[in-house]
DSSP file (Angstrom, degrees, kcal/mol; ACC not computed):
  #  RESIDUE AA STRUCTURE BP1 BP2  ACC     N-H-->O    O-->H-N    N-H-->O    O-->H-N    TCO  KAPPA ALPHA  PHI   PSI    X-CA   Y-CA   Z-CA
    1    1 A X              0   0    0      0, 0.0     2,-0.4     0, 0.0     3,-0.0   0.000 360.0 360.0 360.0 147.7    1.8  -14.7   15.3
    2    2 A X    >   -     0   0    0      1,-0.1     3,-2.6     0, 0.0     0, 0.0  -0.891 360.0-109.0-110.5 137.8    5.6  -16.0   15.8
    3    3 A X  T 3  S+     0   0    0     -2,-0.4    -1,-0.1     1,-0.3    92,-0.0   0.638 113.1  72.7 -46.5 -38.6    8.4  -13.1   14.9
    4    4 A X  T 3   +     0   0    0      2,-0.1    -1,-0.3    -3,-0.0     2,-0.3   0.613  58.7 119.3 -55.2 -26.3    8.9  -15.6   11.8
    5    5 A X    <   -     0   0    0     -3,-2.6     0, 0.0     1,-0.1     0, 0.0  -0.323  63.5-128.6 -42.1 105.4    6.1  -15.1    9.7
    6    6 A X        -     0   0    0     -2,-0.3    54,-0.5     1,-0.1     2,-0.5  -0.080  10.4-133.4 -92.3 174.8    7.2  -14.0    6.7
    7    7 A X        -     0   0    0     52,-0.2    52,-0.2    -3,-0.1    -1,-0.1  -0.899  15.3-166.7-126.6  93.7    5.7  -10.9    5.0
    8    8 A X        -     0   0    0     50,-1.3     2,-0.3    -2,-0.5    50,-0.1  -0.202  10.9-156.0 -65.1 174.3    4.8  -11.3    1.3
    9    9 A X        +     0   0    0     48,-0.2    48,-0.2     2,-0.1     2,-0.2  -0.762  23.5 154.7-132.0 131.5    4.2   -7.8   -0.4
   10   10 A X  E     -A   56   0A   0     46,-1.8    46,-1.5    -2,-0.3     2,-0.3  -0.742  49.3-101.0-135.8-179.6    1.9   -7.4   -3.6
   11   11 A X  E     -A   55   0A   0     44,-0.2    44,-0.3    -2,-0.2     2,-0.3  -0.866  53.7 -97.6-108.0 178.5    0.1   -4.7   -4.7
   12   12 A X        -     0   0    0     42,-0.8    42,-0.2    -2,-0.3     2,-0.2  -0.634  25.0-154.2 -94.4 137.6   -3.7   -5.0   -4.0
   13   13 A X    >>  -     0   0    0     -2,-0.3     3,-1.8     1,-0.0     4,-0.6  -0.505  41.4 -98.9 -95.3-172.9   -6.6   -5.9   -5.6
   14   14 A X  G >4 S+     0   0    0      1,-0.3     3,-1.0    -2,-0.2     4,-0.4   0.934 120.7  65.7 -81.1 -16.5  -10.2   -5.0   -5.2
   15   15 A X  G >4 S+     0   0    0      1,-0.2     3,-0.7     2,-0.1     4,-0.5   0.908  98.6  60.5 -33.7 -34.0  -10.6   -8.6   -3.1
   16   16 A X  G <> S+     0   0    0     -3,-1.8     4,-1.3     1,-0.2    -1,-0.2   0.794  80.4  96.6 -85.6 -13.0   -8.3   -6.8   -0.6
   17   17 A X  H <X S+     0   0    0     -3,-1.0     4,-2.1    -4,-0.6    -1,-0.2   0.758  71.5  52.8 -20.5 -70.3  -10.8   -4.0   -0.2
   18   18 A X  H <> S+     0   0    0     -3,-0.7     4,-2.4    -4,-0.4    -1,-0.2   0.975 118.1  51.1 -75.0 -43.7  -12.9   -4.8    3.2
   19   19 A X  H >> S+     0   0    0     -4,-0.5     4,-1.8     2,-0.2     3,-0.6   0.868 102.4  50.7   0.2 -89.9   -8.9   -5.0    4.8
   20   20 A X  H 3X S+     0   0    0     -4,-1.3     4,-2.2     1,-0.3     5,-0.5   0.963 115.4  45.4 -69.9 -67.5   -7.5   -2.2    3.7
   21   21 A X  H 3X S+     0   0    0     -4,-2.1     4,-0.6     2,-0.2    -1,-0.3   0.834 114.0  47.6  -9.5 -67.7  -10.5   -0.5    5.2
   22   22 A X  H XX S+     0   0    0     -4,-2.4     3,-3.6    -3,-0.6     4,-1.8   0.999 112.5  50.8 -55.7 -86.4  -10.3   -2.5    8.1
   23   23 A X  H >X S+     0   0    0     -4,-1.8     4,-2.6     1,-0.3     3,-0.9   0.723 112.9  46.0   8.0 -73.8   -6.4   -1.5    8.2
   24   24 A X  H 3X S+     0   0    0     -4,-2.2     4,-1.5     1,-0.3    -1,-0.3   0.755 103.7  67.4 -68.9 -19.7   -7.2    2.3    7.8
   25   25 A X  H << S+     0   0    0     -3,-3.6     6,-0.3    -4,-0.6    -1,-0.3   0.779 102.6  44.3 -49.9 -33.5   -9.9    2.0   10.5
   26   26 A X  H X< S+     0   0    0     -4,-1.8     3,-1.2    -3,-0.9    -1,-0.3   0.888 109.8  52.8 -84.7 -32.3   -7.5    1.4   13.0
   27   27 A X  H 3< S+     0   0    0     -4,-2.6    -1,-0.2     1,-0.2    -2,-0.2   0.896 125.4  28.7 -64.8 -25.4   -5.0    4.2   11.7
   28   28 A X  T ><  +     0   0    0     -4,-1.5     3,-2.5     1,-0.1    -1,-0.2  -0.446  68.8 171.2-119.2  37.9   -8.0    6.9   11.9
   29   29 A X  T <  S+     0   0    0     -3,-1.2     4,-0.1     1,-0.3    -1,-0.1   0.804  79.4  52.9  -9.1 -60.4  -10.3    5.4   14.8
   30   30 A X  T 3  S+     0   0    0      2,-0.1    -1,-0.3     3,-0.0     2,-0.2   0.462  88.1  93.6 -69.8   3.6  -12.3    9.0   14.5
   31   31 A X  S <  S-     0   0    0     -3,-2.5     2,-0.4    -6,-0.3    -3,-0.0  -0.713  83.4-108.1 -98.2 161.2  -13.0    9.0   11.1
   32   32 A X        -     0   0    0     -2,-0.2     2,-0.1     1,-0.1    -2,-0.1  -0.515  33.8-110.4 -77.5 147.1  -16.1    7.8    9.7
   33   33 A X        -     0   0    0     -2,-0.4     2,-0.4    -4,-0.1    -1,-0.1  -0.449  38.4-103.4 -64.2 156.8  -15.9    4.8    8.0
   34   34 A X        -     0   0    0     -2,-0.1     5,-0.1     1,-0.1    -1,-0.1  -0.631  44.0-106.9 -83.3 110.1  -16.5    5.3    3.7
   35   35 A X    >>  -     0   0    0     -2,-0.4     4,-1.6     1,-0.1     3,-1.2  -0.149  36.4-103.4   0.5  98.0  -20.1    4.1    2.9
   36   36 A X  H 3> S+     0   0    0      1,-0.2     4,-0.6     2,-0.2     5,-0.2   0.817 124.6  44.7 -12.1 -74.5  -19.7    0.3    0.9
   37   37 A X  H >> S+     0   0    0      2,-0.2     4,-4.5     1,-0.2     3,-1.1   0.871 113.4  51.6 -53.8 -40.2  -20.5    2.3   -2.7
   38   38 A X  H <> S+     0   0    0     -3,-1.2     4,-2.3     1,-0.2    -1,-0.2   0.983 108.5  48.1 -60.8 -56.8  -18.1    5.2   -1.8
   39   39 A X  H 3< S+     0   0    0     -4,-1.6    -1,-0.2     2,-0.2    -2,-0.2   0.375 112.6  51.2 -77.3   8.5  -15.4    3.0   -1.1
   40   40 A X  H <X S+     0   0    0     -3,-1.1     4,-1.3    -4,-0.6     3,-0.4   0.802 114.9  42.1 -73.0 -47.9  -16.1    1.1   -4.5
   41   41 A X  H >X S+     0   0    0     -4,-4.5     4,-1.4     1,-0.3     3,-1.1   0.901 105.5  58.4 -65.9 -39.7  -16.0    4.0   -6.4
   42   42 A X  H 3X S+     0   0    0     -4,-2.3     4,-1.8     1,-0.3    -1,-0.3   0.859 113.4  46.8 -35.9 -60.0  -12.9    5.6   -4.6
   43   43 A X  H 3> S+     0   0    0     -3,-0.4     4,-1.5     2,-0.3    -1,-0.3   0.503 103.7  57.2 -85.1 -16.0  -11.0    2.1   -5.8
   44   44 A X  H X< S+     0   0    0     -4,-1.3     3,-0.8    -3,-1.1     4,-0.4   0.981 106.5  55.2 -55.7 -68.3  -12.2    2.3   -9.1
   45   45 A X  H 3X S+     0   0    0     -4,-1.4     4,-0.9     1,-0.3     3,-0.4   0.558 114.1  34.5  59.0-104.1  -10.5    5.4   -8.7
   46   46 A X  H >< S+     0   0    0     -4,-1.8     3,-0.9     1,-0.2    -1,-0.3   0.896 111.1  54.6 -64.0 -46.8   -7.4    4.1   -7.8
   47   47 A X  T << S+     0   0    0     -4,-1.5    -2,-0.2    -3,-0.8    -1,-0.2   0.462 114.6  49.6 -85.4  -5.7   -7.1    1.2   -9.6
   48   48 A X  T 34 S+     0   0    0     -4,-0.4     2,-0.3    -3,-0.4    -1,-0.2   0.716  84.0  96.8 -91.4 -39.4   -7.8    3.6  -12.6
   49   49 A X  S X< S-     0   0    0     -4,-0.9     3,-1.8    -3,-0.9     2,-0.3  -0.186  82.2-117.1 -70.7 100.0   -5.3    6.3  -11.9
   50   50 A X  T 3  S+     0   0    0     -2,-0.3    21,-0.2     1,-0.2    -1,-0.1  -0.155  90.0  19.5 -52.9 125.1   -2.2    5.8  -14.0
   51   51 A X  T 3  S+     0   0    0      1,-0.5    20,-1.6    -2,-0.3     2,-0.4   0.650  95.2 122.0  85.1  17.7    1.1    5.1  -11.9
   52   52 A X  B <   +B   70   0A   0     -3,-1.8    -1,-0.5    18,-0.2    18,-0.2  -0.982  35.8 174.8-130.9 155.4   -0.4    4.3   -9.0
   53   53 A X        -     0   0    0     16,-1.0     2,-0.1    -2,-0.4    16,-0.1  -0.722  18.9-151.7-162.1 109.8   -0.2    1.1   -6.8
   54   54 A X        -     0   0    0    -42,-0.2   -42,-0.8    14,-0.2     2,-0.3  -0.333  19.9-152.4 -69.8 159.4   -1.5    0.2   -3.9
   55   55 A X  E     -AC  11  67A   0     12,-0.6    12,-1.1   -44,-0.3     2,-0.3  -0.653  10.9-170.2 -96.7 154.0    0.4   -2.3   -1.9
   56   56 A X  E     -AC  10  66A   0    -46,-1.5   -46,-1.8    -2,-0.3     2,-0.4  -0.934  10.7-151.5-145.6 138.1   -0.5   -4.8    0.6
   57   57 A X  E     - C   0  65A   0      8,-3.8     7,-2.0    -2,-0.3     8,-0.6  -0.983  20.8-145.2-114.2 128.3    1.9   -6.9    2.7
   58   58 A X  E     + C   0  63A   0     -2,-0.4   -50,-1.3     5,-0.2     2,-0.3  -0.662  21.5 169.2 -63.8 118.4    0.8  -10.5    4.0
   59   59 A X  E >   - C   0  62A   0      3,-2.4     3,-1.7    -2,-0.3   -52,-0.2  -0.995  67.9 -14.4-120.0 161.8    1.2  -12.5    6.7
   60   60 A X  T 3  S-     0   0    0    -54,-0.5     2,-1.5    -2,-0.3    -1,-0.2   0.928 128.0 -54.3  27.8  60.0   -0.2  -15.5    7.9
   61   61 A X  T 3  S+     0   0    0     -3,-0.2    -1,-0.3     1,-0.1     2,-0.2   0.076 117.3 110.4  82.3 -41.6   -2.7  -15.0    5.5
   62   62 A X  E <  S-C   59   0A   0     -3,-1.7    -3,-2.4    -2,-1.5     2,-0.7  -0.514  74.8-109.8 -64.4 139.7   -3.6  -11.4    6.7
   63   63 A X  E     +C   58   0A   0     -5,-0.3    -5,-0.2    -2,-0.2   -40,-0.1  -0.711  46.4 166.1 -60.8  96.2   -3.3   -7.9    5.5
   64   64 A X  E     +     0   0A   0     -7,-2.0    28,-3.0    -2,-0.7     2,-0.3   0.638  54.8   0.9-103.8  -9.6   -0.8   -6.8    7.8
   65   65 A X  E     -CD  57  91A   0     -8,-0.6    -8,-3.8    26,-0.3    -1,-0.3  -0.929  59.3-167.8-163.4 169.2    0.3   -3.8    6.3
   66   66 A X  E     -CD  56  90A   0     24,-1.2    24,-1.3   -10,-0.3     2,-0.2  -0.983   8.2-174.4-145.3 167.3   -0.1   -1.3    3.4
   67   67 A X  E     -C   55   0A   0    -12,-1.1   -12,-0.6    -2,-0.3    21,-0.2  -0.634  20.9-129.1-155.2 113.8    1.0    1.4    1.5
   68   68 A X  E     - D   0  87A   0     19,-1.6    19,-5.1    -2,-0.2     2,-0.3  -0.580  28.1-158.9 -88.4 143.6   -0.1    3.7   -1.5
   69   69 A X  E     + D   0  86A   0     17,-0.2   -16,-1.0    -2,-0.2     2,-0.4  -0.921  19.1 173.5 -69.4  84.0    2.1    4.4   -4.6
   70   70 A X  E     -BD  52  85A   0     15,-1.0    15,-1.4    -2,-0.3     2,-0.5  -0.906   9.6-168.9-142.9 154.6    2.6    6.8   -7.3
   71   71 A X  E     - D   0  84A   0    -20,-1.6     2,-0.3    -2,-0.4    13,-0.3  -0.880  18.5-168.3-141.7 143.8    5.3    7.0   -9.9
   72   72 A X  E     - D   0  83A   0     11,-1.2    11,-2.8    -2,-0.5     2,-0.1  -0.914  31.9-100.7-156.1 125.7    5.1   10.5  -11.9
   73   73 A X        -     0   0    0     -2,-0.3     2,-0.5     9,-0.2     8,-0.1  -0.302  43.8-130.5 -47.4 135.0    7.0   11.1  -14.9
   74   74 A X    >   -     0   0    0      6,-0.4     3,-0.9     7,-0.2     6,-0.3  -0.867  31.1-177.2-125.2  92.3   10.2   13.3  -14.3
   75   75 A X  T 3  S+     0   0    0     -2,-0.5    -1,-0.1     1,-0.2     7,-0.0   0.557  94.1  52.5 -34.7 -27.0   11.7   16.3  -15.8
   76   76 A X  T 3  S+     0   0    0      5,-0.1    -1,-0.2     4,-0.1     2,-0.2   0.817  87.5  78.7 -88.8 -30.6   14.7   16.0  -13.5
   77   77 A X  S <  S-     0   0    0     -3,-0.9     6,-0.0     4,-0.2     5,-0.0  -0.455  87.6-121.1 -81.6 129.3   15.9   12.3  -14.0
   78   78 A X  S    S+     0   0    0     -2,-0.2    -1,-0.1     1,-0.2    -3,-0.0   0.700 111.2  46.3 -35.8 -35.8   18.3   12.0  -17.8
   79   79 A X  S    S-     0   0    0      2,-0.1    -1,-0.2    -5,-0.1     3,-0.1   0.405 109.4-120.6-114.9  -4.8   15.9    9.6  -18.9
   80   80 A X        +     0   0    0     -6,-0.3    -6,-0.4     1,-0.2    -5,-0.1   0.712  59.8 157.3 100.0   7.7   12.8   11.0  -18.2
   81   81 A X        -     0   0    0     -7,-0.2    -1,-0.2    -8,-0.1    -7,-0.2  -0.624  49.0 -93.0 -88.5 156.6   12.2    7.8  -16.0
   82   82 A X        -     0   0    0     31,-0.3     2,-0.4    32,-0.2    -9,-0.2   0.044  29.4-148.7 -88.7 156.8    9.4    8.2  -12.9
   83   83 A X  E     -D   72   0A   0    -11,-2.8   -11,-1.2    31,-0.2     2,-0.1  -0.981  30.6-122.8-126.5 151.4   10.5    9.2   -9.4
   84   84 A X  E     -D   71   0A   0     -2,-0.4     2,-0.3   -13,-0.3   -13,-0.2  -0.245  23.2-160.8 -72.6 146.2    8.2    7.7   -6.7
   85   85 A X  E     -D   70   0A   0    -15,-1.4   -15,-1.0    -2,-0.1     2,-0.2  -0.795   4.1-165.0-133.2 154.2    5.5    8.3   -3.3
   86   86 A X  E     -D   69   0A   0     -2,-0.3     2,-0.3   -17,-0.2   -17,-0.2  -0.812  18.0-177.3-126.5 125.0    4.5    6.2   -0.8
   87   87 A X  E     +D   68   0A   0    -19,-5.1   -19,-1.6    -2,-0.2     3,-0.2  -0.895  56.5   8.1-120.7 142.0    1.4    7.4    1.1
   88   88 A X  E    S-     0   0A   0     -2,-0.3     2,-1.9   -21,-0.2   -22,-0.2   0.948  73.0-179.9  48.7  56.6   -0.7    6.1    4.2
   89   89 A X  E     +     0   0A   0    -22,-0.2     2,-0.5    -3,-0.2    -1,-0.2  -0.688  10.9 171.2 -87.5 119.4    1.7    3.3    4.9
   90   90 A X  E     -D   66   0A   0     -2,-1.9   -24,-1.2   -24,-1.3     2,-0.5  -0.831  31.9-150.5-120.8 162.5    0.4    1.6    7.7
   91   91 A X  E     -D   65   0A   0     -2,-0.5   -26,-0.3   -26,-0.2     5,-0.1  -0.917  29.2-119.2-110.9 139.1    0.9   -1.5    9.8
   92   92 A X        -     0   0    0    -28,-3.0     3,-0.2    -2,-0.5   -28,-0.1  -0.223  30.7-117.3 -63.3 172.0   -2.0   -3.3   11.7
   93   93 A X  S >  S+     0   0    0      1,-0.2     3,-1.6     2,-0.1    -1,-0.1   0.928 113.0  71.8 -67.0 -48.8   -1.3   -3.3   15.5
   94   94 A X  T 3  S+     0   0    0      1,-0.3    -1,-0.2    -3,-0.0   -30,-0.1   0.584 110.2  27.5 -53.8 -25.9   -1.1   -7.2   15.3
   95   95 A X  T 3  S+     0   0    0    -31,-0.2     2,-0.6    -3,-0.2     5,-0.4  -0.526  80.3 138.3-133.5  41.3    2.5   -6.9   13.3
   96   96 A X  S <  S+     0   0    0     -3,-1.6    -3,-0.1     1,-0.2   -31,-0.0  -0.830  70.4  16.5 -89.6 141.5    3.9   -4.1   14.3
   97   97 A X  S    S+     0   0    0     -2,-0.6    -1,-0.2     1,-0.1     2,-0.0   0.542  99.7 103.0  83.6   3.2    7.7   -4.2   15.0
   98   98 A X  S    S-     0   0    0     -3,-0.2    -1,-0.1   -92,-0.0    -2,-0.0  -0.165 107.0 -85.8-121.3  57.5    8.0   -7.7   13.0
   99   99 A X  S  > S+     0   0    0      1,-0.1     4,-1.8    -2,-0.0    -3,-0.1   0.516  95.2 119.0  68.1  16.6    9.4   -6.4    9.8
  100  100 A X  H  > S+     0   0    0     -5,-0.4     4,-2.5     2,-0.2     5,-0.2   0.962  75.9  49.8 -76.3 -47.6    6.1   -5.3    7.9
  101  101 A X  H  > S+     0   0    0      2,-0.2     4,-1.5     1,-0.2     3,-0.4   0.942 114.8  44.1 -50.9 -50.8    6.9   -1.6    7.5
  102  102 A X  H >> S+     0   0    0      1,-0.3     3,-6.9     2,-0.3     4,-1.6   0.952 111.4  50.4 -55.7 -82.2   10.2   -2.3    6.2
  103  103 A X  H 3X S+     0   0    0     -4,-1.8     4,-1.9     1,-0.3    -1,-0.3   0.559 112.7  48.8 -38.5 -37.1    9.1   -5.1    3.8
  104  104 A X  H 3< S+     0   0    0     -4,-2.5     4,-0.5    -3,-0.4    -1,-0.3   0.687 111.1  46.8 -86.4 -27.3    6.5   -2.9    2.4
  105  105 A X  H <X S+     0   0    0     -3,-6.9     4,-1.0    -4,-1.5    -2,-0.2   0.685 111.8  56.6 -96.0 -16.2    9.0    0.5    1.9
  106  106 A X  H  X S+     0   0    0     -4,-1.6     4,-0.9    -5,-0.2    -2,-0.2   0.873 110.2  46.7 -43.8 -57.9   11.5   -2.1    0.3
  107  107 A X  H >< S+     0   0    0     -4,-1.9     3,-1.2    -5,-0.3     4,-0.3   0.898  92.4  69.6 -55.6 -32.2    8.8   -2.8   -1.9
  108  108 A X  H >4 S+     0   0    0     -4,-0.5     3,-3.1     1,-0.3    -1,-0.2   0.995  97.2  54.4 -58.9 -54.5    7.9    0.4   -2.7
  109  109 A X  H 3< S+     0   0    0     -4,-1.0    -1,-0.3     1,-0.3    -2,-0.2   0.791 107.2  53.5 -42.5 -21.0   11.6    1.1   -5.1
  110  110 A X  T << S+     0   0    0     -3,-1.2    -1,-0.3    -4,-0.9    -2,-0.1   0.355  77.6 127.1-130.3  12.4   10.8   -1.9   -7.1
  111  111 A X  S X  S-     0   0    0     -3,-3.1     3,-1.0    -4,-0.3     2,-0.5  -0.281  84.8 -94.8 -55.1 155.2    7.1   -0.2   -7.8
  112  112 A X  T 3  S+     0   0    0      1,-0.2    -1,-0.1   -41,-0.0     3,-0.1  -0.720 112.3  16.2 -87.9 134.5    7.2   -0.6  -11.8
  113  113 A X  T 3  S+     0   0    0      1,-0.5   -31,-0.3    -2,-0.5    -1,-0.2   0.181  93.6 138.5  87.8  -0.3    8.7    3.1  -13.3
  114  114 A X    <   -     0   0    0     -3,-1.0    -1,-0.5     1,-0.1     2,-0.3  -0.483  69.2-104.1 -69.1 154.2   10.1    4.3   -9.6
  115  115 A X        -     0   0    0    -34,-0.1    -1,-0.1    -3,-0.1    -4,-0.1  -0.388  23.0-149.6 -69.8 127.3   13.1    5.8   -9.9
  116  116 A X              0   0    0     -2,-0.3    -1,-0.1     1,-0.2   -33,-0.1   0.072 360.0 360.0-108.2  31.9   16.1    3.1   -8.6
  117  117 A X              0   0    0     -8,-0.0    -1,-0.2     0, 0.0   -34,-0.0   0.327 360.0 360.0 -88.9 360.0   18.2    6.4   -7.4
């Protein structure tokens, strides 16, 4: 992949699934991998859970990096407006040090209801 490849970021859908798997595999070699049905239901899950969004960043076509999301309503903020997580961000090996992390923790402020403070 040439240092140029630009890096889209979107959040994920459940297409993005056998990836992000793949993706996590590499961050946790020792773990087992999640059973097919576990790791539907686990993304029902998510995809259910209000104020969350996972992320995925592209390149060339590939899932090169991710990150999960959660915006929670906030007692502290004047307007009550969400403050923000980002959890298990990772990069594949294949893109590391070619701007994925970043692009993906840019992305993360602009999650809809994060806090822009």
């Amino acid at each position: 992949m040439s240092a140029a490849t630009p890096v889209t970021v979107r959040p994920a859908t459940e297409g993005d699934l056998p990836a992000l798997l793949d993706l996590h595999g590499k961050l946790n070699p020792d773990d087992t991998p999640l059973p097919g049905t576990t790791a539907d239901a686990v993304w029902a899950a998510i995809a259910g859970q209000r104020g969350r969004t996972v992320l995925v960043a592209e390149a060339g076509g590939a899932v090169a990096g991710t990150a999960d999301c959660l915006v929670m309503p906030n007692l502290t903020r004047e307007t009550g407006r969400g403050a923000g997580s980002g959890e298990d961000e990772t990069t594949s090996p294949a893109y590391s040090r070619r701007g994925t992390r970043g692009a993906v923790g840019r992305t993360t402020t602009r999650v809809p209801g994060a806090s822009q403070a």
